[in-house]
C-alpha positions in Angstrom: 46.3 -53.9 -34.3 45.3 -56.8 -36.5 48.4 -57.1 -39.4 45.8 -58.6 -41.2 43.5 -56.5 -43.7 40.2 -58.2 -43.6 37.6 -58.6 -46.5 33.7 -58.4 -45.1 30.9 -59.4 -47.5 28.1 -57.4 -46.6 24.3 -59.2 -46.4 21.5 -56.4 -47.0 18.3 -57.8 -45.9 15.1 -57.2 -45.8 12.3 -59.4 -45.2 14.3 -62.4 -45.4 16.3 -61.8 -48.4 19.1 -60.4 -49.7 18.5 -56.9 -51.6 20.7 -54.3 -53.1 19.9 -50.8 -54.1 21.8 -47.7 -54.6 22.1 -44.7 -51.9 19.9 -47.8 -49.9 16.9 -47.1 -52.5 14.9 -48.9 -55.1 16.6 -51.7 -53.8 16.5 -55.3 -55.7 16.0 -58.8 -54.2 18.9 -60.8 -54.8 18.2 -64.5 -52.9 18.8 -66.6 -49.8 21.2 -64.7 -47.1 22.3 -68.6 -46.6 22.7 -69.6 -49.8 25.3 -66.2 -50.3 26.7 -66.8 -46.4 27.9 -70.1 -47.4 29.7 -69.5 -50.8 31.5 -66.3 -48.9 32.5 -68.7 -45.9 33.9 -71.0 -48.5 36.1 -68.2 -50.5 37.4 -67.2 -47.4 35.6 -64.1 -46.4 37.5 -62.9 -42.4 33.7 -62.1 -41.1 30.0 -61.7 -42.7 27.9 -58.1 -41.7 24.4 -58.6 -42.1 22.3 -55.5 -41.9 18.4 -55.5 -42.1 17.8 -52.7 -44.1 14.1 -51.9 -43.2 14.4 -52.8 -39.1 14.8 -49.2 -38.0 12.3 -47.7 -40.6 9.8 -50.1 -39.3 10.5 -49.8 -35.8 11.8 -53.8 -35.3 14.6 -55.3 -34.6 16.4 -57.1 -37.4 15.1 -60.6 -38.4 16.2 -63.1 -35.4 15.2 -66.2 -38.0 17.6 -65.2 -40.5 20.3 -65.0 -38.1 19.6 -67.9 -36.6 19.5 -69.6 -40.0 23.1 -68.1 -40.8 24.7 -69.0 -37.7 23.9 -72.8 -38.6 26.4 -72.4 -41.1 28.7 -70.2 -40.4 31.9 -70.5 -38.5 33.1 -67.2 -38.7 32.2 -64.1 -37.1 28.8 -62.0 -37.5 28.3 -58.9 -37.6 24.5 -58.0 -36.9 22.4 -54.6 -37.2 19.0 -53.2 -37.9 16.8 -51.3 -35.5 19.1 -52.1 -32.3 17.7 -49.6 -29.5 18.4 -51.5 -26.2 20.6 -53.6 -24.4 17.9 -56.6 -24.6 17.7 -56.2 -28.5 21.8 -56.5 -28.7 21.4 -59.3 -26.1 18.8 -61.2 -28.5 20.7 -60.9 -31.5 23.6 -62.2 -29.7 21.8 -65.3 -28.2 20.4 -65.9 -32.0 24.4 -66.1 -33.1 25.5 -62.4 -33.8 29.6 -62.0 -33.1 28.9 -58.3 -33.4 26.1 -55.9 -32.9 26.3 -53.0 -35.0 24.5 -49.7 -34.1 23.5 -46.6 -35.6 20.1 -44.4 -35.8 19.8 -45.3 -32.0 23.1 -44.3 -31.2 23.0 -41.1 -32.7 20.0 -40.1 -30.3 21.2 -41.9 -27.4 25.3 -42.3 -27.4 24.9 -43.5 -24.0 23.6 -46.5 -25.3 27.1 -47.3 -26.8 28.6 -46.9 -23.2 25.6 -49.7 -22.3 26.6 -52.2 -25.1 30.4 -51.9 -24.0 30.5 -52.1 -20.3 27.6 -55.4 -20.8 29.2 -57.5 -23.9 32.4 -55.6 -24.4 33.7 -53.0 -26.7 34.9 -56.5 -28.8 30.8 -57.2 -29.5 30.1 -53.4 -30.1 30.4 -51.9 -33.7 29.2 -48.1 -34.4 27.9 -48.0 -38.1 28.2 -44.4 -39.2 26.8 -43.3 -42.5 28.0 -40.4 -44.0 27.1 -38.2 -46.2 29.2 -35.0 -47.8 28.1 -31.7 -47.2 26.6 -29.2 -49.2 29.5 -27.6 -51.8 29.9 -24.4 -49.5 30.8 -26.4 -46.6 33.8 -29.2 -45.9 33.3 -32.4 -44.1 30.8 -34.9 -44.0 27.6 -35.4 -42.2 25.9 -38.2 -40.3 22.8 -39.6 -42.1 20.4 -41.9 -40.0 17.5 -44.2 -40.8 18.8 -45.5 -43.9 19.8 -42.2 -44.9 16.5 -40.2 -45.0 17.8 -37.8 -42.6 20.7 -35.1 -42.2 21.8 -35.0 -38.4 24.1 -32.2 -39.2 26.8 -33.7 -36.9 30.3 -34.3 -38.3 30.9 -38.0 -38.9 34.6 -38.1 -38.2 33.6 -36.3 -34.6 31.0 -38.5 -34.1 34.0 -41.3 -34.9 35.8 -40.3 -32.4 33.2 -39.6 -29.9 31.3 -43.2 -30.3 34.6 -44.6 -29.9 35.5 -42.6 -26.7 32.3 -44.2 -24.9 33.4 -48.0 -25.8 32.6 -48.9 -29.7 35.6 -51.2 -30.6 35.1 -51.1 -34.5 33.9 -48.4 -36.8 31.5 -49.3 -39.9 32.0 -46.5 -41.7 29.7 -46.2 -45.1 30.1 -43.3 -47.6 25.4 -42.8 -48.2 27.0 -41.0 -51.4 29.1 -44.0 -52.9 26.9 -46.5 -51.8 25.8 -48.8 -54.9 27.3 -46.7 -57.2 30.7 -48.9 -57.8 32.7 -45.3 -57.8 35.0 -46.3 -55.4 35.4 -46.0 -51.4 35.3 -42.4 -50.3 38.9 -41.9 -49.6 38.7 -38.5 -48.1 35.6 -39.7 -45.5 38.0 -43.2 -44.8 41.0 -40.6 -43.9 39.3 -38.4 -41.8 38.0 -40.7 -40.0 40.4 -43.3 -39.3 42.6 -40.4 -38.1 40.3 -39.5 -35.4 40.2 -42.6 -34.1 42.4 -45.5 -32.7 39.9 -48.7 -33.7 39.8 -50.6 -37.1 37.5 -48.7 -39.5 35.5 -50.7 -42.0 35.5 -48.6 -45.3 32.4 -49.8 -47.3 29.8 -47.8 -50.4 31.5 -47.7 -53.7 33.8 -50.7 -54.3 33.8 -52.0 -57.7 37.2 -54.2 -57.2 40.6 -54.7 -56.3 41.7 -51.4 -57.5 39.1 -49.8 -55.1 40.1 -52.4 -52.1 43.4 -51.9 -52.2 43.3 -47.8 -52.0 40.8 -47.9 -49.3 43.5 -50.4 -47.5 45.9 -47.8 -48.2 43.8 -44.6 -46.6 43.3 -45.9 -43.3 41.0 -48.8 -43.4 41.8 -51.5 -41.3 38.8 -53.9 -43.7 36.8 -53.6 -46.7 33.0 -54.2 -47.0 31.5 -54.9 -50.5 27.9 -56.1 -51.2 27.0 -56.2 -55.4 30.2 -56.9 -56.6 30.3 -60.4 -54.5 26.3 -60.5 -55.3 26.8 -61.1 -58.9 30.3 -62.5 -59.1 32.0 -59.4 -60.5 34.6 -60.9 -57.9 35.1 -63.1 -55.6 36.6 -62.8 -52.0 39.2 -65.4 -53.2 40.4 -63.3 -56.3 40.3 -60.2 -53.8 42.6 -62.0 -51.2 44.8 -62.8 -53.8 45.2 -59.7 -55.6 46.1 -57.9 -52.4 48.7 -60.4 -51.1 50.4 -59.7 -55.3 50.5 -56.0 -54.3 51.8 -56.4 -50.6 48.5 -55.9 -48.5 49.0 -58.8 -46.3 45.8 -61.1 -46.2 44.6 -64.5 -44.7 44.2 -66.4 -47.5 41.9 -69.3 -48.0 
């Protein structure tokens, strides 16, 4: 395993642009995935996920342009997903300059497809994004939520964890759909129960408002942090991040 704690910026696009919402609603446009891809590379960010927010809700696969136009620019790795349902759409992305494929929605209904992306482009190229949701107060655990959280699967996101990675996913995504937006912090509990099913980094993202919230999720399991709004509008940068976690121990790449 990677000694390393990473720190992802996280591109939500749609049409084009980069947007921002809470719980992925009423979500905001906030510019040029470039423009943003650039000033991350530049503060030291380890990779870049861009995830086209709309792709699986419209039945598409996530914009080839804009990740075409990132990969012009970008020298470190990229992390790609949005309405991936087939070997030739993970293929496509990766000819337009994707590192990474992340999967989801399709995965859910067809886990064999995680098998497919492994044994063609490696478990390396194949991330499983799992949103998850808590249950109702009756019941513990959480829940998978697909297609940008508009539906309950009712299947338990740390098994699913460790299933997806049983059939080849080398990297978890793992997003709390309750924290998401809402700068309340990384879901500690979800990160835990997940990270202990499995034997692959986990990416803890939904809820980070800072360093504080970094650092804990660092510190429950999570082999890398994803933020979003709090790069978006400078509340921090990756810079400040990488150097408040080396001060506390968390040993980091610096830029």
């Amino acid at each position: 395993m990677n000694p390393f704690r990473r720190i992802i910026p996280c591109l939500d696009c749609r049409d084009g642009k980069v947007v921002k919402g809470v719980q992925f609603r009423n979500l905001v446009t906030l510019g040029d995935p470039v423009i943003h891809a650039i000033a991350y590379e530049s503060q030291g960010a380890d990779e870049l996920v861009l995830l086209d927010v709309s792709a699986t809700l419209e039945g598409r696969l996530a914009g080839i342009e804009t990740v075409r136009a990132i990969r012009e620019h970008l020298s470190i790795p990229l992390v790609v997903g949005g309405g991936v349902r087939d070997l030739g759409h993970a293929e496509t992305l990766l000819e337009a300059g994707a590192d990474k494929v992340a999967i989801n929605s399709a995965a859910v209904v067809q886990p064999t497809l995680i098998e497919d992306l492994a044994q063609r482009f490696g478990a390396q190229c194949t991330v499983i994004a799992i949103d998850a949701a808590r249950r109702a107060p009756t019941c513990d655990g959480y829940e998978v939520v697909v297609r940008s959280g508009s539906e309950r699967t009712g299947r338990d996101a740390a098994d699913w964890a460790a299933e997806a990675t049983a059939r080849g996913a080398g990297e978890v995504l793992l997003t709390s759909w309750d924290r998401d937006g809402t700068r309340s912090g990384y879901d500690l509990d979800l990160c835990r129960a997940v990270a202990s099913r499995v034997s692959v980094p986990v990416i803890a993202s939904g809820g980070a408002s800072g360093l504080e919230h970094m650092a804990a999720a660092l510190s429950s399991g999570a082999d890398a942090v994803l933020a979003a709004s709090i790069f978006h509008d400078g509340t921090t940068s990756v810079a400040d991040v990488k150097l408040g976690l080396r001060a506390l121990g968390i040993e980091v790449r610096l830029p």
